[in-house]
C-alpha positions in Angstrom: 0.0 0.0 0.0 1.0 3.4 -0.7 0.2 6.7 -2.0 -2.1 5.8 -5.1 -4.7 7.3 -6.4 -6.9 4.4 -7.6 -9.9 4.6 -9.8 -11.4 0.7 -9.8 -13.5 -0.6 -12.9 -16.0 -3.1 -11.9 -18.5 -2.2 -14.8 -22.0 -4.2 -14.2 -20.4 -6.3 -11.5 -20.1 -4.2 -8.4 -21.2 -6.0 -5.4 -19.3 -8.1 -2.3 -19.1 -11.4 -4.5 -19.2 -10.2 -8.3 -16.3 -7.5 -7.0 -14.5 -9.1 -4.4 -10.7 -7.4 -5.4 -12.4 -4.3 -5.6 -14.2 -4.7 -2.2 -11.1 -6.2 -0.3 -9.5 -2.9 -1.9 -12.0 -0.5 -0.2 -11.8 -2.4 2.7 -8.0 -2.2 3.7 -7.1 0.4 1.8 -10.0 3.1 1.1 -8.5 5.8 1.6 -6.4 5.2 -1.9 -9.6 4.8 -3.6 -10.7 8.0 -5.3 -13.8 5.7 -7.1 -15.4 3.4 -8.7 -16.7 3.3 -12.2 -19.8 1.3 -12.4 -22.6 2.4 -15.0 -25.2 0.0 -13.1 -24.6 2.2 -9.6 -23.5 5.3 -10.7 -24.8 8.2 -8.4 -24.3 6.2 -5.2 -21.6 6.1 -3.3 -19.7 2.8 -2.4 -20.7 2.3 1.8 -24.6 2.5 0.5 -23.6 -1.0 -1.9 -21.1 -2.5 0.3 -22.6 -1.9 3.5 -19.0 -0.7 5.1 -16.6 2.1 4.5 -15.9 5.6 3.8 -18.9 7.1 0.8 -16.6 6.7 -1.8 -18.0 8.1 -5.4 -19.3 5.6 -8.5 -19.1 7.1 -11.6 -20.5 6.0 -14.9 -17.8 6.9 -17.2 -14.6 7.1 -17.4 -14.0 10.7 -18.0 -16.1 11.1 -14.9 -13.6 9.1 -13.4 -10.8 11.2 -14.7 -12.3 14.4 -12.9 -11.1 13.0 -9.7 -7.6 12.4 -10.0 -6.4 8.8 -9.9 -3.4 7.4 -11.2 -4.2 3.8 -11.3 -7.1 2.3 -13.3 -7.4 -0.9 -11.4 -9.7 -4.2 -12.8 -11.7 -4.8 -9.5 -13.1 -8.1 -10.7 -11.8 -11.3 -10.8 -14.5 -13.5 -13.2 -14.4 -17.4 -13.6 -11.4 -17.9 -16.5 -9.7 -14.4 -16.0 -10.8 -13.4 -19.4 -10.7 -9.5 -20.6 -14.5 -8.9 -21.1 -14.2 -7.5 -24.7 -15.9 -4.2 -23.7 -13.7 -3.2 -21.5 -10.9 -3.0 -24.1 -11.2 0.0 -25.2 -12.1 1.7 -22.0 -8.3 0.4 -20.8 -7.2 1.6 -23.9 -8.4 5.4 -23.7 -7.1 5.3 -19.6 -3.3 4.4 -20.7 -4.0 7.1 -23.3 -4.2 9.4 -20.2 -1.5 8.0 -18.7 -2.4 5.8 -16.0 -1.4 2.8 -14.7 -3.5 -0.5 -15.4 -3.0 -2.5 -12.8 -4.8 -6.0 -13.5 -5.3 -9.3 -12.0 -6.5 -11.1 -15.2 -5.1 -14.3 -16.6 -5.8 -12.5 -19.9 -2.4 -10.5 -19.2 -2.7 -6.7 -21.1 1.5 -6.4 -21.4 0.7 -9.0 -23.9 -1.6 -6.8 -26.3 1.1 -5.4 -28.4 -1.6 -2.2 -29.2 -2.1 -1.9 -25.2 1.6 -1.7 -24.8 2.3 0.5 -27.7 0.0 2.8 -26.1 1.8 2.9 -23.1 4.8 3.5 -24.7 3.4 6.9 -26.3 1.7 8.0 -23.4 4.0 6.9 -20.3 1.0 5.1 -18.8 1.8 1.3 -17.4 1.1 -1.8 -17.3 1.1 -3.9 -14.4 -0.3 -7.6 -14.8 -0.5 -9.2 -11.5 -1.0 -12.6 -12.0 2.8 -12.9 -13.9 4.6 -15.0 -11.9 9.0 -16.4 -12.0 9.7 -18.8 -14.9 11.7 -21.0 -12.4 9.8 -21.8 -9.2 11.2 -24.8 -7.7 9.5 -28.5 -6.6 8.4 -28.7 -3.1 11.0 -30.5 -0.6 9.4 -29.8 2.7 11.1 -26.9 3.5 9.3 -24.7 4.8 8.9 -27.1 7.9 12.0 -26.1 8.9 11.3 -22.5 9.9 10.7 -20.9 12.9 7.7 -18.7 12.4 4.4 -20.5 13.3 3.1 -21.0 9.3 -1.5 -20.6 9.6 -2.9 -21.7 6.2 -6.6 -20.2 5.7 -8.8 -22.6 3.8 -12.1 -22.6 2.9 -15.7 -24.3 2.2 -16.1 -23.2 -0.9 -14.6 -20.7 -3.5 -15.0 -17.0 -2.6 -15.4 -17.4 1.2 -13.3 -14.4 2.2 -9.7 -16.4 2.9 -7.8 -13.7 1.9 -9.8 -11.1 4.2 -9.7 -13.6 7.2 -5.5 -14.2 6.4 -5.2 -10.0 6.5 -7.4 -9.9 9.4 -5.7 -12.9 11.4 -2.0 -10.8 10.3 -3.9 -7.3 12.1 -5.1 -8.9 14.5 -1.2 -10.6 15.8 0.1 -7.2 15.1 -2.0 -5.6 17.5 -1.2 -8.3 20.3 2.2 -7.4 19.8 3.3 -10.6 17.4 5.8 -10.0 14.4 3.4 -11.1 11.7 3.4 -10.9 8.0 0.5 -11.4 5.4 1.7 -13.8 2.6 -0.4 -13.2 -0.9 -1.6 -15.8 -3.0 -3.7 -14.4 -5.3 -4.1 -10.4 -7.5 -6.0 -8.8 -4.9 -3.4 -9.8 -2.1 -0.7 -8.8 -4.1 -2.3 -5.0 -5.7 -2.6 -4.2 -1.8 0.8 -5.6 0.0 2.9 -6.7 -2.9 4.4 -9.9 -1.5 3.8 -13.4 -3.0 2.6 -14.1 -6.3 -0.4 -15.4 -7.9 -0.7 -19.4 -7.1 -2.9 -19.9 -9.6 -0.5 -19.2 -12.4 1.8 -21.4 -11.7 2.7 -24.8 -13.5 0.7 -27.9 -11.7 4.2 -29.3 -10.5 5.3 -26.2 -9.2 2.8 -25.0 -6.8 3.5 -26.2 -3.7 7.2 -25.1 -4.1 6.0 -21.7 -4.9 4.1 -21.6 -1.6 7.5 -23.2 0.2 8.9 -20.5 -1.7 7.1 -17.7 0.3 6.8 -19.3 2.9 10.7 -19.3 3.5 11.3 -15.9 1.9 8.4 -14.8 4.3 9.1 -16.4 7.7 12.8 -14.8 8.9 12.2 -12.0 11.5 8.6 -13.0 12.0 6.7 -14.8 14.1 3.7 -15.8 12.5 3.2 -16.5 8.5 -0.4 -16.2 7.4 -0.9 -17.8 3.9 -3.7 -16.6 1.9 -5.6 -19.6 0.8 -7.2 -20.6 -2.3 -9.9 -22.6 -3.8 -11.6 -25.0 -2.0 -10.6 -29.1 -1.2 -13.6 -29.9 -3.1 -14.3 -27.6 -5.2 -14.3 -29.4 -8.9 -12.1 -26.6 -10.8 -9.5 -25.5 -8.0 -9.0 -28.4 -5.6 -5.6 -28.4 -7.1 -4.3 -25.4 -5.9 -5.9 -25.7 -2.5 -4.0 -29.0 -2.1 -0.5 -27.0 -3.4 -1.0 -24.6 -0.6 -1.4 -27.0 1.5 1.3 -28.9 0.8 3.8 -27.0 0.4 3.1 -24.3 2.6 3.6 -26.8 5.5 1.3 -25.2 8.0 1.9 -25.5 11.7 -2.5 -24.8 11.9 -5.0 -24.0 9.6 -8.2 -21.6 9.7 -11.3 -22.9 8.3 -13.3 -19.7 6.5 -16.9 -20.4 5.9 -20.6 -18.5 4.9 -23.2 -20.2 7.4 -25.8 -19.1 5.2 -24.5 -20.5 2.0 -26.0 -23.8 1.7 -24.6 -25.0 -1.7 -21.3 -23.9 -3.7 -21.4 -20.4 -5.1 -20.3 -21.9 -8.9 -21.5 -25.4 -9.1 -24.4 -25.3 -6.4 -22.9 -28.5 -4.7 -24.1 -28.9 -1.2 -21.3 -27.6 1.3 -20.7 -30.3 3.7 -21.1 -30.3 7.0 -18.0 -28.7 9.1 -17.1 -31.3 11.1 -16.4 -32.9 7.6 -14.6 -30.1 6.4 -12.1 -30.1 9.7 -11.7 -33.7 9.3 -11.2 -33.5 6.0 -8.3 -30.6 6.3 -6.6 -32.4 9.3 -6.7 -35.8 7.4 -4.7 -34.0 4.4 -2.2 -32.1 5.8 -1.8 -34.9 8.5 0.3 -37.4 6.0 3.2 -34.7 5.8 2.3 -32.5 9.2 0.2 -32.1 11.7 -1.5 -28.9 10.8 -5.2 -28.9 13.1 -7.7 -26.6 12.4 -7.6 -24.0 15.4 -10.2 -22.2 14.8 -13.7 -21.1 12.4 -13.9 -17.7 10.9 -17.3 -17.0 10.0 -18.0 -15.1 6.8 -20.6 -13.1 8.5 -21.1 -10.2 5.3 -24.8 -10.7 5.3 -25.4 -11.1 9.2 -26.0 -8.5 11.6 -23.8 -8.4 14.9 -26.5 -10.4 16.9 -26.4 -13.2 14.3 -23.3 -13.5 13.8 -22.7 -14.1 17.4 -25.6 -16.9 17.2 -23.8 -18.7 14.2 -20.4 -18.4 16.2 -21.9 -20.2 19.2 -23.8 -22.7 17.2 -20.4 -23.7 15.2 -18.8 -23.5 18.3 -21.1 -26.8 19.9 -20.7 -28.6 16.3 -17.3 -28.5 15.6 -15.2 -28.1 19.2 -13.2 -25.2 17.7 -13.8 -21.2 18.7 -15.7 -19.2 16.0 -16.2 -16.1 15.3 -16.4 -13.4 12.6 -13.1 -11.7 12.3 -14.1 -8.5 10.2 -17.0 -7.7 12.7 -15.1 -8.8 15.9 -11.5 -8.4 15.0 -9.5 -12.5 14.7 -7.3 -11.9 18.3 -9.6 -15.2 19.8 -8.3 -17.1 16.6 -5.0 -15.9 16.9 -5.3 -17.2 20.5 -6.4 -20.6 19.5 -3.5 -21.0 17.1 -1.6 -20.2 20.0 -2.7 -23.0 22.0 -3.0 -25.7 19.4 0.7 -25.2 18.3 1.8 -25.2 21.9 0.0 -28.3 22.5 1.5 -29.8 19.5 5.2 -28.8 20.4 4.3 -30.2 23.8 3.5 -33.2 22.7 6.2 -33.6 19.9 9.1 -33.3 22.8 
């Protein structure tokens, strides 16, 4: 994070899901945001469609975007494929014109449009793709079990379950009890706001768990906790793979299970999510065959609850499951920090 001025395009799309790198934007870093240009909610401003945060302004062009200053045009949504929807192509086109910096996290990557980077070249503007990630990445060798930082993987239920937000809260909420903690990216919206990691889901099948050792160890020295954003879902039909890389190769010393109570099937494939026991059993039982790695605690994705049922979702997770629960971006994550304190203590305690 830094001193941008950021003008987010989520044309159509803006909402908590649809838009989830341009909400995690406005969440941890409003006060970069100058706007948002969305035709479909122009005239409002972005706390009355999020529900949290400053009023920043949507606009419905982007000349009426222009009129506020930004420097960045960042692509504030991640859809299935990563494809550049076609209409958008000109619009990116018109803001390098300007001279701004396109900061995008699709796999369709822009420094590869030879008009897009010609533009660039005549105006100054930029191109920054950040799903590019190192052409020599290494094979997992277990590693990253060898450092000293307590490693927390966040994993999820499903797809788009708010693992990233729960990893940055988790790393805010260490900080705050004092604990040298660092927030490893995995994924474009990570990596626009902290700029550490890279973009798992790039990366060659035989490669990603030793691209999550990799950060892991570059991650680790001088800290105490390592909180890995996590991705996909165990079994989820298009991204188990990854989920199981990160896993892997990440080598967690505990794990943080993110989950919607009020989502009943997947988001994508409308598979009915399991219940959590399952899911903790499931997680335990995978990471288990190279580390212990237990699930210490439930953070509840509580977007569409209010503070009173959240609090009723907490306690009723908390009798099913045997692990504390509670809603991290409502009630801050120092309880789950806590429990991964006691789990790992437990488990060096019994490892002597």
């Amino acid at each position: 994070m830094g001193d941008r001025r950021i003008l987010i395009l989520t044309e159509g799309r803006f909402g908590v899901f649809d838009a989830k790198t341009a909400t995690c934007v406005i969440r941890y870093a409003a006060d970069e945001v100058v706007g948002v240009l969305d035709s479909a909610t122009a005239g409002q401003t972005t706390d009355k469609v999020l529900g949290f945060g400053p009023p920043i302004p949507i606009v419905a062009t982007l000349e009426e975007g222009l009129a506020l200053g930004p420097d960045t045009l960042l692509i504030g949504v991640a859809p299935r494929g990563g494809l550049l929807p076609d209409a958008w192509r000109s619009l990116i086109a018109a803001a390098l014109e300007t001279g701004l910096t396109v900061a995008s996290g699709l796999h369709t990557f822009l420094g590869d449009d030879p008009e897009l980077v010609a533009i660039a070249a005549r105006s100054g503007g930029q191109i920054t793709d950040l799903r590019r990630v190192p052409d020599d990445l290494p094979v997992a060798s277990r590693r990253a079990d060898q450092v000293d930082a307590t490693v927390v993987l966040t994993v999820g239920t499903d797809c788009n379950v708010g693992k990233m937000t729960v990893a940055m809260e988790l790393t805010l909420a260490a900080r705050r009890m004092g604990h040298r903690a660092v927030f490893v990216p995995t994924g474009q919206t990570g990596l626009f706001l902290d700029g550490r990691g890279l973009a798992i889901d790039r990366v060659i099948a035989d490669f990603i768990a030793g691209a999550a050792e990799m950060m892991v160890l570059d991650n680790a020295p001088g800290n105490e906790f390592v909180f890995v954003e996590g991705q996909g879902s165990l079994l989820h039909p298009g991204y188990s793979g990854v989920t199981l890389g990160l896993l892997h190769g990440s080598m967690p010393d505990a794990q943080v299970l993110v989950h919607p109570p009020t989502r009943k099937l997947s988001v994508e494939d409308e598979i009915e999510i399991e219940p959590l026991p399952k899911w903790i059993e499931l997680h335990e039982q995978m990471a288990g065959y190279l580390k212990p790695a237990p699930v210490a605690g439930v953070a509840i994705n509580g977007w569409d609850l209010s503070e009173s049922e959240a609090r009723a979702w907490a306690e009723r997770i908390e009798a099913e499951t045997g692990r504390p629960a509670v809603d991290p971006v409502k009630f801050g994550a120092e309880r789950l920090v806590e429990a991964i304190i006691a789990v790992c203590s437990v488990a060096d305690t019994e490892s002597r």
